[in-house]
N, C-alpha and C positions, 0 to 999 in steps of 0.2 A: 905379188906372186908368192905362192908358200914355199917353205923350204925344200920339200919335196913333195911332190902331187904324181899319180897315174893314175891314166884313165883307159880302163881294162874293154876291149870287145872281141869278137871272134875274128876280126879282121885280121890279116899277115902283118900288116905294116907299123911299124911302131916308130916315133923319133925323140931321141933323146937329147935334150935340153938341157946343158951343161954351163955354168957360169963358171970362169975360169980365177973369177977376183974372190967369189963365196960360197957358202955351199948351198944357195942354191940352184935346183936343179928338177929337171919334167920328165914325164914321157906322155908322149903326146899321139893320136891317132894318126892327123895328117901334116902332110909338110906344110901346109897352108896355118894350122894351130899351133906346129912348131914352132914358124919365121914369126908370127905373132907375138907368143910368151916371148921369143928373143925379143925381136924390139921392142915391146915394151918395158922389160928389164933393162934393157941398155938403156932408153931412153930415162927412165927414174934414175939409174945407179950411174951409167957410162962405165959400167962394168963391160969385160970384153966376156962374151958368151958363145958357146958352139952349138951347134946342130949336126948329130949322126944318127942317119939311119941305122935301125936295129933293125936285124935278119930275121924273119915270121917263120921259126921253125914251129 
């Protein structure tokens, strides 16, 4: 996982991908490629990582 990544489309929904041990960090289209990037971050690092949805203004 890179340090920082997004990935841009015209869709509202955006989630952001937060490692709370380093700085990396996502944004991502769906909750499904969010929970993804998390666990597999966690699982390489056993870093503790978050997921928030960002508001599609």
């Amino acid at each position: 996982m890179s340090k920082t990544k997004s990935h841009r489309s015209n869709a509202s929904a955006r989630y952001h991908v937060v490692c709370r041990d380093c700085p990396t960090e996502s944004v991502e289209r769906t909750g499904v490629a969010a929970a993804q990037v998390r666990s597999e971050h966690v699982a390489e690092t056993g870093h503790r990582v978050v997921v928030g949805a960002l508001s599609g203004e």
